[in-house]
DODREN-214194 format. One record per residue (C-alpha): residue in one letter; z, x, y. Coordinates in pm, 1 decimal, always signed. Layout:
N
<pt code="A" z="Z" x="X" y="Y"/>
...
END
This chain:
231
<pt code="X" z="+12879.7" x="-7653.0" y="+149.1"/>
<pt code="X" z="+12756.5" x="-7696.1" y="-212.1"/>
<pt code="X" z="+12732.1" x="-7414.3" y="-459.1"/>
<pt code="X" z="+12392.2" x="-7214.1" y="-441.5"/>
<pt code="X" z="+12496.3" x="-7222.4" y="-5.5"/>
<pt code="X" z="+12798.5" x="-7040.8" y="-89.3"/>
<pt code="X" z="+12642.5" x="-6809.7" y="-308.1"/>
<pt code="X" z="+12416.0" x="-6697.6" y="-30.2"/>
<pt code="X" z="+12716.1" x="-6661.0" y="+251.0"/>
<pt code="X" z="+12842.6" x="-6463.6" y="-32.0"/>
<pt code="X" z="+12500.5" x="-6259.1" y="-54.6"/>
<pt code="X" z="+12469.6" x="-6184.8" y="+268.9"/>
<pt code="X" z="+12875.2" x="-6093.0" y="+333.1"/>
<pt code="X" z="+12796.0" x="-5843.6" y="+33.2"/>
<pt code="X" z="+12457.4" x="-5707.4" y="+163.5"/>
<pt code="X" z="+12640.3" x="-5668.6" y="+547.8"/>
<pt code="X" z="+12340.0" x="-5854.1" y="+686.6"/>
<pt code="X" z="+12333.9" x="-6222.4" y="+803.9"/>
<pt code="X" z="+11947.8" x="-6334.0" y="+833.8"/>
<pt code="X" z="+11822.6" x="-6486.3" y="+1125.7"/>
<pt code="X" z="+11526.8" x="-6584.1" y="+987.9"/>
<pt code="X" z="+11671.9" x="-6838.5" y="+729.8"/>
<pt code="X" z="+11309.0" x="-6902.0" y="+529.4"/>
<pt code="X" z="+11272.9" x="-6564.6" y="+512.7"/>
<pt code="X" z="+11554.4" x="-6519.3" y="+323.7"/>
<pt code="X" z="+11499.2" x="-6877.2" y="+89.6"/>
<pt code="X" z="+11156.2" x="-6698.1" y="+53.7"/>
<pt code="X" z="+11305.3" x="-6409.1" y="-103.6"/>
<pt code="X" z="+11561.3" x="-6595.1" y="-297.6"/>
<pt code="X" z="+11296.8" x="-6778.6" y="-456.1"/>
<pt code="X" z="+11116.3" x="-6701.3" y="-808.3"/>
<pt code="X" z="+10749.5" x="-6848.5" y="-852.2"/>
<pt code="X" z="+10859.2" x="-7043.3" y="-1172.4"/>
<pt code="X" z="+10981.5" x="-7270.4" y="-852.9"/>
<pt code="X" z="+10608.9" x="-7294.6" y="-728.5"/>
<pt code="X" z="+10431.3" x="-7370.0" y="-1067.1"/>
<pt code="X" z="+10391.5" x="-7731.3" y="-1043.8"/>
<pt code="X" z="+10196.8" x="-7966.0" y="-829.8"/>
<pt code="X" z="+10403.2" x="-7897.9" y="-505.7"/>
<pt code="X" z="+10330.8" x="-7546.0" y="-317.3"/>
<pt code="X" z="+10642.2" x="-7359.9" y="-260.4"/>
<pt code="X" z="+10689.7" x="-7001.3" y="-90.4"/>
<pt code="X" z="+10820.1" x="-6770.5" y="-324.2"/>
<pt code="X" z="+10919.8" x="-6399.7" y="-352.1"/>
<pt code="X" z="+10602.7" x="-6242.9" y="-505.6"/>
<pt code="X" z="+10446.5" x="-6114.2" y="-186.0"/>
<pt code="X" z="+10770.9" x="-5951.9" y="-56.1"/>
<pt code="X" z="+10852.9" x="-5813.2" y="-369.9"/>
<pt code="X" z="+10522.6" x="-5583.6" y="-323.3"/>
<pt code="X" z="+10663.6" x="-5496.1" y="+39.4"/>
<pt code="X" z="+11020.6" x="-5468.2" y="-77.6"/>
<pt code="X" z="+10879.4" x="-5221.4" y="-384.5"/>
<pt code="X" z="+10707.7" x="-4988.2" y="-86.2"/>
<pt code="X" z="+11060.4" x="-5027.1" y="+184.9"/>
<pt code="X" z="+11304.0" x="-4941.9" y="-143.3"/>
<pt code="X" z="+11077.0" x="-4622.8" y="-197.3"/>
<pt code="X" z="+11048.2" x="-4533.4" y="+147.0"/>
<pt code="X" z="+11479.8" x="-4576.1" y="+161.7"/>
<pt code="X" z="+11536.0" x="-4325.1" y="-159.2"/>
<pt code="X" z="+11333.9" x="-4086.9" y="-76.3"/>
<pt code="X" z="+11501.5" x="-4096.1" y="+256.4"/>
<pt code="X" z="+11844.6" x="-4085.4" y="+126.4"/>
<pt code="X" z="+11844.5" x="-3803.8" y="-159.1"/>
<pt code="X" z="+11583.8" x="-3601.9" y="+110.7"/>
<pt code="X" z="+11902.6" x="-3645.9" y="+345.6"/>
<pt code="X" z="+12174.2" x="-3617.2" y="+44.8"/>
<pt code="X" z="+12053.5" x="-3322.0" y="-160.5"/>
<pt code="X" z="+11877.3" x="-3041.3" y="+83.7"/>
<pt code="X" z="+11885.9" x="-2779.6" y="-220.8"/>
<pt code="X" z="+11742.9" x="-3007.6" y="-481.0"/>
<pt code="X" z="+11344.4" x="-2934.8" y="-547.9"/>
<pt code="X" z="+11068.8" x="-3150.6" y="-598.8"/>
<pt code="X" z="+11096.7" x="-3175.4" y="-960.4"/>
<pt code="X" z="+11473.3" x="-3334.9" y="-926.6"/>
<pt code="X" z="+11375.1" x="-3582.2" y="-631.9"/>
<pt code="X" z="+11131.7" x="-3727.0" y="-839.0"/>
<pt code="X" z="+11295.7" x="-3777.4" y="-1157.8"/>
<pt code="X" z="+11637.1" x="-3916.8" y="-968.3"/>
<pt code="X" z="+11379.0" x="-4149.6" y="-731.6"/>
<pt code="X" z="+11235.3" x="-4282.7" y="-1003.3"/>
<pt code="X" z="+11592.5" x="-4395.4" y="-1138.7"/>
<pt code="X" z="+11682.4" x="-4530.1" y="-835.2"/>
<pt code="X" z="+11384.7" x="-4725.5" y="-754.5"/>
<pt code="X" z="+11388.8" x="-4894.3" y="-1165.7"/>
<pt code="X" z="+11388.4" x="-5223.6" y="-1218.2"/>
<pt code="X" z="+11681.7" x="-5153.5" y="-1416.1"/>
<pt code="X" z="+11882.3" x="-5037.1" y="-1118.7"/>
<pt code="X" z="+11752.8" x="-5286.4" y="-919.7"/>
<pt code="X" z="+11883.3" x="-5542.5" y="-1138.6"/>
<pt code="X" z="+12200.7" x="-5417.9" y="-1166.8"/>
<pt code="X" z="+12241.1" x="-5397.5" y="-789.3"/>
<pt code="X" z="+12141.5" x="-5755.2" y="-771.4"/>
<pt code="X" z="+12430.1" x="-5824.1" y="-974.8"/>
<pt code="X" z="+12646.7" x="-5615.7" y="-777.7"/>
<pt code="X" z="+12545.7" x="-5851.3" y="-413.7"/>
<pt code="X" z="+12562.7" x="-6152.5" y="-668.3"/>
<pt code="X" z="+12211.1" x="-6237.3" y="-604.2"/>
<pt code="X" z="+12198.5" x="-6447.5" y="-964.5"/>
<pt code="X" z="+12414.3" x="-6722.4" y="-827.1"/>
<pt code="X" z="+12228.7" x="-6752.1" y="-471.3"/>
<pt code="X" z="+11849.8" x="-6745.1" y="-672.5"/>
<pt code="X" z="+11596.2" x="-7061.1" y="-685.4"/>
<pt code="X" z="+11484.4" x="-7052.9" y="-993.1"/>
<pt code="X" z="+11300.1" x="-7360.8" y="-1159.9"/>
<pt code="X" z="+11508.2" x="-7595.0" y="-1452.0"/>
<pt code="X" z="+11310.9" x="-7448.2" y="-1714.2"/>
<pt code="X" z="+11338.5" x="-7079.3" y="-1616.2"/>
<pt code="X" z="+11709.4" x="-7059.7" y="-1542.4"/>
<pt code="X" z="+11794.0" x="-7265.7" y="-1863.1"/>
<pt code="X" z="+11628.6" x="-6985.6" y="-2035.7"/>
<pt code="X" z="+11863.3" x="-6723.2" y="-1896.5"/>
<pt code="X" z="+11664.4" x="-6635.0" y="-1567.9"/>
<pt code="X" z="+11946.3" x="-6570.3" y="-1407.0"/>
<pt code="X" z="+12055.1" x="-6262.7" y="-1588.3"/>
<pt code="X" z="+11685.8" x="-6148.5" y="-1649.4"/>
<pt code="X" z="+11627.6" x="-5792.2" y="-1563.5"/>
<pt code="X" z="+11277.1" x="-5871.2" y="-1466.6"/>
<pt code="X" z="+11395.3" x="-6151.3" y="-1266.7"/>
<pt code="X" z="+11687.7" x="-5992.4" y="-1081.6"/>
<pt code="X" z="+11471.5" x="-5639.2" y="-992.0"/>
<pt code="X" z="+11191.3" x="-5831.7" y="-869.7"/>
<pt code="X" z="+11448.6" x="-6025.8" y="-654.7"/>
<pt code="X" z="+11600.3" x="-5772.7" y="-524.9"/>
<pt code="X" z="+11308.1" x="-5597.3" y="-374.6"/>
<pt code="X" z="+11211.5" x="-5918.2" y="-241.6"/>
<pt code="X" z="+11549.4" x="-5913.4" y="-35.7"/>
<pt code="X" z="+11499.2" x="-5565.1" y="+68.8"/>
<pt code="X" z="+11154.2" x="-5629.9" y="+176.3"/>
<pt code="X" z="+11325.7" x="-5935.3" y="+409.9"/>
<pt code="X" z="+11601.1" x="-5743.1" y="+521.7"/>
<pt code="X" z="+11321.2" x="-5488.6" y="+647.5"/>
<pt code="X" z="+11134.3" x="-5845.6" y="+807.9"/>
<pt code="X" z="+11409.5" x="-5979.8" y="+955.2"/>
<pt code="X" z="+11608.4" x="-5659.9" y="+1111.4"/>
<pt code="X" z="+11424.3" x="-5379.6" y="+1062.2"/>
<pt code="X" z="+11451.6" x="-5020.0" y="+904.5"/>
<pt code="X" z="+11784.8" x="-4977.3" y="+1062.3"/>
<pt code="X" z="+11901.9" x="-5263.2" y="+910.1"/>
<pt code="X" z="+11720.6" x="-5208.4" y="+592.3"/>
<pt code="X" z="+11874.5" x="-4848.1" y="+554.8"/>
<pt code="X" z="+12228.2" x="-4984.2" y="+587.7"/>
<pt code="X" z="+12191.4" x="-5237.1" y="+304.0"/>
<pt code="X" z="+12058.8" x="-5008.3" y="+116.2"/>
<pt code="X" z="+12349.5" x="-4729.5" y="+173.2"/>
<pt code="X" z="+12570.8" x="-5012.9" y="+61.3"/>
<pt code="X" z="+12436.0" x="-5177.9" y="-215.1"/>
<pt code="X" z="+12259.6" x="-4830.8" y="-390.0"/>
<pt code="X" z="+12612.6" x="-4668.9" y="-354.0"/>
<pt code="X" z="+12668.3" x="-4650.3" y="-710.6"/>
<pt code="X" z="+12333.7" x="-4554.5" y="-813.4"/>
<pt code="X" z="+12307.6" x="-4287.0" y="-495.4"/>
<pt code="X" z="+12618.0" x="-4126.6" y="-644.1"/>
<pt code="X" z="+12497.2" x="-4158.0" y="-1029.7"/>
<pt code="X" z="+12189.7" x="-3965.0" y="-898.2"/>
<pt code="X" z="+12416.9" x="-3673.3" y="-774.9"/>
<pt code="X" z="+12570.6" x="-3616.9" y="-1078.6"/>
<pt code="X" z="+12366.3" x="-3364.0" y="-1297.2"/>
<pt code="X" z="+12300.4" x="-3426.8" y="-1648.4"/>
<pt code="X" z="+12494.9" x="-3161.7" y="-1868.2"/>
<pt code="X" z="+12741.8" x="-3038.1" y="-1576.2"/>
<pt code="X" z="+13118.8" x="-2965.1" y="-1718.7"/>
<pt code="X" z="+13228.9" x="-3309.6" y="-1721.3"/>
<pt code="X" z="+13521.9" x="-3289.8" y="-1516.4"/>
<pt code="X" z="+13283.0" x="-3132.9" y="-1194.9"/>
<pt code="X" z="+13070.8" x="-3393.0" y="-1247.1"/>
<pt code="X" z="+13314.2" x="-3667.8" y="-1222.0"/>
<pt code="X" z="+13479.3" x="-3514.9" y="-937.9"/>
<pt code="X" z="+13079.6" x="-3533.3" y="-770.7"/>
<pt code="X" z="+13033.9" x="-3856.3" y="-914.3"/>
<pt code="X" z="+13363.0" x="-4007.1" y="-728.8"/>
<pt code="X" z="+13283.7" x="-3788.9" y="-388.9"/>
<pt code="X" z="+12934.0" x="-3918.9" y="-359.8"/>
<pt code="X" z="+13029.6" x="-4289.9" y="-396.9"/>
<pt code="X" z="+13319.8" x="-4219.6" y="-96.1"/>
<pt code="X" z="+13599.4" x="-4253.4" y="-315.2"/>
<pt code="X" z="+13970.3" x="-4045.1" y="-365.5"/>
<pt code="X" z="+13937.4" x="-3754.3" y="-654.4"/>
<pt code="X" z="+13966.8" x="-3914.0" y="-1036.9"/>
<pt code="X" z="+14327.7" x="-3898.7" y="-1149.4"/>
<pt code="X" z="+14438.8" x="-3745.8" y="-1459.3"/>
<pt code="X" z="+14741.7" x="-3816.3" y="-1633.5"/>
<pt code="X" z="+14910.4" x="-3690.5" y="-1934.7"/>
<pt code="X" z="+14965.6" x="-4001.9" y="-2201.4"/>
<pt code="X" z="+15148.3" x="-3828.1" y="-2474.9"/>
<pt code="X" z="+15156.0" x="-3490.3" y="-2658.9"/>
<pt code="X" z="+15195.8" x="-3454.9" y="-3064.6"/>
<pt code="X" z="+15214.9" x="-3230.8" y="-3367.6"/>
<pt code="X" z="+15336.8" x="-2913.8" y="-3403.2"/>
<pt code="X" z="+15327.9" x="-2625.4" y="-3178.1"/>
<pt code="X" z="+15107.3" x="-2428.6" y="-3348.6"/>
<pt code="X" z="+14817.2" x="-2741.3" y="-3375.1"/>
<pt code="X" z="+14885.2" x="-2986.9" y="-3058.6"/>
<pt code="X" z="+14696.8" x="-3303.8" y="-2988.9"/>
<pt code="X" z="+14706.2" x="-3370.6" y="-2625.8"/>
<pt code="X" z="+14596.8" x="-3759.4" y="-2511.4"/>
<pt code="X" z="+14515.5" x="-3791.0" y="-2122.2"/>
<pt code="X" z="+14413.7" x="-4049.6" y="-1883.2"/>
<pt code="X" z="+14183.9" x="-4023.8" y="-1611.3"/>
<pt code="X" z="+14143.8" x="-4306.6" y="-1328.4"/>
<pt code="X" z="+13843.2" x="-4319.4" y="-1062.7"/>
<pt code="X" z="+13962.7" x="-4558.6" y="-760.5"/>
<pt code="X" z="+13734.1" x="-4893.2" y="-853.9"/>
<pt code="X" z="+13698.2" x="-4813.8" y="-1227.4"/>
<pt code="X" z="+13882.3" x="-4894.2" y="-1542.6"/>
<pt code="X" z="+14033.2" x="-4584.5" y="-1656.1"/>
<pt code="X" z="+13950.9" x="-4362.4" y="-1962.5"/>
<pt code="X" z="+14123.3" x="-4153.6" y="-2217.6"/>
<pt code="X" z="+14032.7" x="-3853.1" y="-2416.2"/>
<pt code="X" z="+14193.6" x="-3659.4" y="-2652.0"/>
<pt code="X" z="+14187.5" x="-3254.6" y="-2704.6"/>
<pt code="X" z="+14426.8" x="-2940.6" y="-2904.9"/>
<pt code="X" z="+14459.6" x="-2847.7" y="-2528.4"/>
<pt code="X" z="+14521.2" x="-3062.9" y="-2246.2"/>
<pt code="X" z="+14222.5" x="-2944.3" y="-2074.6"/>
<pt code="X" z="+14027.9" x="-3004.2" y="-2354.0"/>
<pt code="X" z="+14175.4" x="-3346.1" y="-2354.2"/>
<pt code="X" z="+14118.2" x="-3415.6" y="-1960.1"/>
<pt code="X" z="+13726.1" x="-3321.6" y="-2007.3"/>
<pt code="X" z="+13750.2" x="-3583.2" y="-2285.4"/>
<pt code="X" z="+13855.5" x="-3807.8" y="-2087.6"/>
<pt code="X" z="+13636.8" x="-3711.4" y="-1786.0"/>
<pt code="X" z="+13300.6" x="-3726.0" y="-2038.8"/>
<pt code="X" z="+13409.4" x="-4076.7" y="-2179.8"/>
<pt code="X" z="+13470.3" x="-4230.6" y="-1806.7"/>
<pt code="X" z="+13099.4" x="-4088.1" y="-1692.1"/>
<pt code="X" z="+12942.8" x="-4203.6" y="-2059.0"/>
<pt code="X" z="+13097.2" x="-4560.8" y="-2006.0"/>
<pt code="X" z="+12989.8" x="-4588.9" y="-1648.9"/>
<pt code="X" z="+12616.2" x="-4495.0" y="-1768.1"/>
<pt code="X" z="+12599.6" x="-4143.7" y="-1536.3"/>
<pt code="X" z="+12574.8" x="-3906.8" y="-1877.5"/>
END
């Protein structure tokens, strides 16, 4: 099995969805730079339109589903985060969709691989085929999987007390409470300085520092959410 095959059992071990349409799935995998010469090649472009209109469809679903007391107002801004080609591009990353891509010479020489552009586009295209090949069903459950992060960015509310929203943050993406833990305590009595450690099950942990511990553990709370791009 050479390289780019094993990047695509990868893929699809990731995603939780083995294709049976194989072309469908090449199709998707496949950026037009491939199809600019003399030879005509399928690529993604036409499923990427599809996959734009399933990957809507899916997060308005979900936060509908997740959030019953949010308004309109707060579905729209958080589906429109969800839906980015930003976020799609990170997910892509996430599946390890830059490894399993066609791409021609000339486009992944110039960093195609890690292109924003490239990798959002791509991954609507593979949402789109999961749709094709399996369904909404099937379609729904990738996109539980792979939008887990972003689904439980979206729940946390910009400005919350830090330490709620990191508790929500964790919850949403189906992981234990964060962890806090006391690193060291100095000074004098009258003027402490409190340093404190907080761990998130699948995330580095973070440390903040306060003149009370709880001061320190919100610290350490806002510095985890600020690294992991939720505030």
């Amino acid at each position: 099995m050479d390289k780019r095959a094993e990047a695509i059992a990868e893929l699809e071990r990731r995603l939780g969805h083995a294709f049976a349409d194989r072309e469908l799935l090449e199709r998707a995998l496949t950026h037009a730079s491939v199809g600019s010469g003399a030879r005509k090649v399928a690529h993604n472009e036409r499923l990427e339109f599809l996959g734009d209109r399933v990957l809507g469809l899916l997060a308005a679903e979900a936060l509908v589903a997740r959030h019953p007391d949010w308004r309109e107002g707060e579905l729209t801004r958080r589906h429109a985060t969800l839906v980015a080609g930003k976020t799609c591009a990170e997910v892509a990353r996430r599946v390890g969709m830059p490894a399993a891509l066609r791409l021609a010479g000339g486009a992944s020489k110039q960093g195609g691989r890690d292109n924003d552009r490239i990798l959002g586009d791509a991954m609507e295209a593979l949402m789109a085929a999961v749709y094709l090949d399996g369904g909404l069903q099937a379609a729904r459950a990738v996109f539980a999987a792979a939008w887990t992060d972003a689904l439980a960015t979206a729940a946390v509310e910009i400005g919350r007390e830090p330490k709620t929203a990191l508790q929500e943050w964790a919850m949403a993406a189906g992981r234990p409470l964060p962890a806090y833990r006391e690193v060291s305590r100095s000074g004098p009595d009258h003027a402490p300085l409190f340093v404190v450690e907080v761990e998130v099950e699948g995330h580095a942990p973070a440390r903040g520092v306060g003149s009370a511990l709880r001061e320190a553990e919100k610290a350490a709370a806002r510095a985890l959410l600020d690294r992991e791009g939720v505030l």
